[in-house]
C-alpha positions in Angstrom: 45.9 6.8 17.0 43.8 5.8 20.2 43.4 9.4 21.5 42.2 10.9 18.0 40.0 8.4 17.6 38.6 8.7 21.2 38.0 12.3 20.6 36.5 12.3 16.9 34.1 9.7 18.0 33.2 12.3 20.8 32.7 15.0 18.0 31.0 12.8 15.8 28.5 11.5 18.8 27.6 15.2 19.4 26.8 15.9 15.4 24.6 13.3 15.2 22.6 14.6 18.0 22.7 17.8 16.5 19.9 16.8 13.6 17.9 14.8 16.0 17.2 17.7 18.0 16.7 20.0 15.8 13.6 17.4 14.3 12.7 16.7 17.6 8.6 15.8 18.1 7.5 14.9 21.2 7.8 10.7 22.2 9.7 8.2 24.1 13.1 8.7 22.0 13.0 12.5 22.8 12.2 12.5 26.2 15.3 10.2 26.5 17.2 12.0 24.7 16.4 15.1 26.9 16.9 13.0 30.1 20.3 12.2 28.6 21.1 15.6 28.2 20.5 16.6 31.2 22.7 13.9 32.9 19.3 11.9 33.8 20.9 8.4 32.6 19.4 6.1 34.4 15.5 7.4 33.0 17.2 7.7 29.3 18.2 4.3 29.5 14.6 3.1 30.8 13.2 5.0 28.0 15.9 3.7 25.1 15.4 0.5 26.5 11.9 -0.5 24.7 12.7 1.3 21.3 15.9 -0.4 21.2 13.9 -4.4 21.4 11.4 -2.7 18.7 15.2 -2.5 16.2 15.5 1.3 16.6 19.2 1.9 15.4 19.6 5.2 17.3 18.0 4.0 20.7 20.5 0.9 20.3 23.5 3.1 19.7 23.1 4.9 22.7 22.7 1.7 24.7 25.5 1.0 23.7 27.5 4.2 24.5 26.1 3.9 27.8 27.2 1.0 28.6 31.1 1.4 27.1 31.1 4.5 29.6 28.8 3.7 32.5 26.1 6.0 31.9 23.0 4.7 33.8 24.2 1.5 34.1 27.7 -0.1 35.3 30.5 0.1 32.7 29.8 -3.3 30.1 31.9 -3.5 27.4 30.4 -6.6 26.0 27.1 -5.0 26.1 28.1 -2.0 24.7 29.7 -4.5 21.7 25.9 -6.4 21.8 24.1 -3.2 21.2 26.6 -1.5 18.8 26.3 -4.5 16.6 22.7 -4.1 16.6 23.1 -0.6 15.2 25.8 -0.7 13.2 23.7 -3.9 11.0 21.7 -1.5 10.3 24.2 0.7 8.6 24.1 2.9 11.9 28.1 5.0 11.1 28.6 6.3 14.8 27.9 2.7 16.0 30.3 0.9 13.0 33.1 3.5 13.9 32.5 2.6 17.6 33.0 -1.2 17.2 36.1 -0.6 15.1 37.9 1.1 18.1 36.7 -1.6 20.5 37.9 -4.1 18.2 41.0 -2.5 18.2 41.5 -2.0 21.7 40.3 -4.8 22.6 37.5 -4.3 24.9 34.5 -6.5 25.0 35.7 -8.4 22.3 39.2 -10.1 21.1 41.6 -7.4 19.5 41.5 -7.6 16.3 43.0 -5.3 13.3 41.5 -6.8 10.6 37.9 -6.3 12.1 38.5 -3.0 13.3 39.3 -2.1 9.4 36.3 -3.3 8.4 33.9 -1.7 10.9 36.1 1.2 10.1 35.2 0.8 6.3 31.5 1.0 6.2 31.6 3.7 8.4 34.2 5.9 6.2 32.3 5.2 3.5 29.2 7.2 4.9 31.7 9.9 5.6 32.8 9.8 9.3 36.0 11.7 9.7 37.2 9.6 12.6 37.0 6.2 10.7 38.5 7.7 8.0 41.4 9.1 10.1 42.0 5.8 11.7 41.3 3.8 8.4 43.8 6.1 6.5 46.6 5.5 9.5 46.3 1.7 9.3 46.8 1.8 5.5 49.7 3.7 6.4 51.1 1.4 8.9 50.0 -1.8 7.2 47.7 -3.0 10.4 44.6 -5.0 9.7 45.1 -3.9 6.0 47.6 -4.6 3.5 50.3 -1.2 3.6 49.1 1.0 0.7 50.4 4.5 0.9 48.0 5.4 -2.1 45.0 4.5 -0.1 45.9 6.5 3.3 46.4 9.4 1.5 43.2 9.1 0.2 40.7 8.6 2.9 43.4 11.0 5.0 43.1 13.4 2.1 39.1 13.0 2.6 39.2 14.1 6.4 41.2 17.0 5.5 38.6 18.4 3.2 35.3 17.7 5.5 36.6 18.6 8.6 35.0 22.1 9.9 36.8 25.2 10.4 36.3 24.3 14.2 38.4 21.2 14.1 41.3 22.7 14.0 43.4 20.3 16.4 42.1 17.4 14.3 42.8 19.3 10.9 46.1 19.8 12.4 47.1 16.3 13.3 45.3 15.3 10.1 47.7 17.4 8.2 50.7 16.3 9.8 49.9 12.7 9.1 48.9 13.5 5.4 52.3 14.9 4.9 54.4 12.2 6.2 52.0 9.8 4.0 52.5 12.1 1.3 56.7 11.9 1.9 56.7 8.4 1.1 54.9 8.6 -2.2 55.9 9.2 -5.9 54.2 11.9 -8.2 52.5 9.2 -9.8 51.4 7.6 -6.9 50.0 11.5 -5.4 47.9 12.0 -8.3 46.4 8.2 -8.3 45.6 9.3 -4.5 43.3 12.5 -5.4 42.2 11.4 -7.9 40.8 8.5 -6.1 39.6 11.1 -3.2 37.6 13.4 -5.7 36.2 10.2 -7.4 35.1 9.0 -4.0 33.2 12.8 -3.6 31.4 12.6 -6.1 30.3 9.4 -5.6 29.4 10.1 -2.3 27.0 13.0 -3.4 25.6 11.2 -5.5 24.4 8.6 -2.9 23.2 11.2 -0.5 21.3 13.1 -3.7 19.8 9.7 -4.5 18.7 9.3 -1.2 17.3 12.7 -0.5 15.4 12.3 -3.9 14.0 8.7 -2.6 12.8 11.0 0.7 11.3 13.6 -1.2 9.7 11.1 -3.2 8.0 8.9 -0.7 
């Protein structure tokens, strides 16, 4: 599960950029963002530094990934944790998914199942693949979550369907893990899980159409 999860967050990291780019306007988070890019870490973590203290739950991700990896600064896990928590409390999905693998690796914190399932959670439930991938395996497994073959299918089910055409090692270990979840289950139990999947699509569009409407709106 480690390695998956290592390389969706990677993916994930780089989609999230994506949209800030693209709606990029000229200030301190930018021009760190460009330093960043460009392998400059040590002047995007001087410029992330201030906007993280003012509760900026992008600048404090990145803190954070800088610090798990040594990016500007030596390699801190338990600052990484400090400034992941900071962003993920403010519903920040990259950062929640983040703290659930350090939770479950133990790094910077005590190993702990049960929490990595639950920073796993929240971030699922905004729709990132790789929590859902790891969230669906520990249902499987029964680690940090009582063993429900129901629910793996599900949010495994879920990653299958959102993962892009270019994903195709993920959608292929995905898959694989789908089908050995799915060998385990009864008819009864198959249809429980997709219908739970689609229930949780459309529920999930209609968050993000609320919340484009609340934009539109403001």
């Amino acid at each position: 599960m480690r390695p998956y999860a290592n390389l969706l967050r990677a993916i994930m990291t780089m989609c999230m950029l994506a949209p800030i780019a693209g709606d990029a306007v000229a200030g301190p988070h930018e021009d760190a963002l460009a330093a960043w890019r460009r392998g400059d870490y040590t002047t995007a973590y001087r410029l992330w530094g201030p906007i993280a203290d003012q509760g900026a739950p992008d600048a404090q991700f990145y803190l954070g990934f800088m610090n798990e990896y040594g990016q500007g600064v030596p390699r801190n896990s338990v600052e990484a944790i400090k400034w992941y928590r900071k962003a993920a409390d403010q519903h920040h999905a990259v950062a929640q998914f983040s703290l659930g693998i350090m939770y479950a690796n133990g790094e910077g914190v005590p190993n702990s199942d049960s929490e990595a399932a639950q920073w796993y959670r929240l971030a699922a439930d905004q729709g990132l693949a790789g929590a859902q991938f790891n969230l669906g395996i520990m249902y499987t497994e029964g680690k940090g979550v009582p063993q429900d073959h129901v629910l793996a299918h599900m949010w495994l089910d879920l990653v299958v369907s959102e993962l892009p055409p270019s994903g195709k090692e993920q959608r292929n270990t995905t898959v694989d893990a789908l089908h050995r979840v799915a060998s385990k289950m009864s008819l009864a139990q198959l249809a429980e899980a997709r219908q739970l999947a689609f229930e949780w699509m459309i529920e999930r569009r209609h968050r993000v159409q609320q919340k484009n409407l609340a934009v539109i709106l403001r």
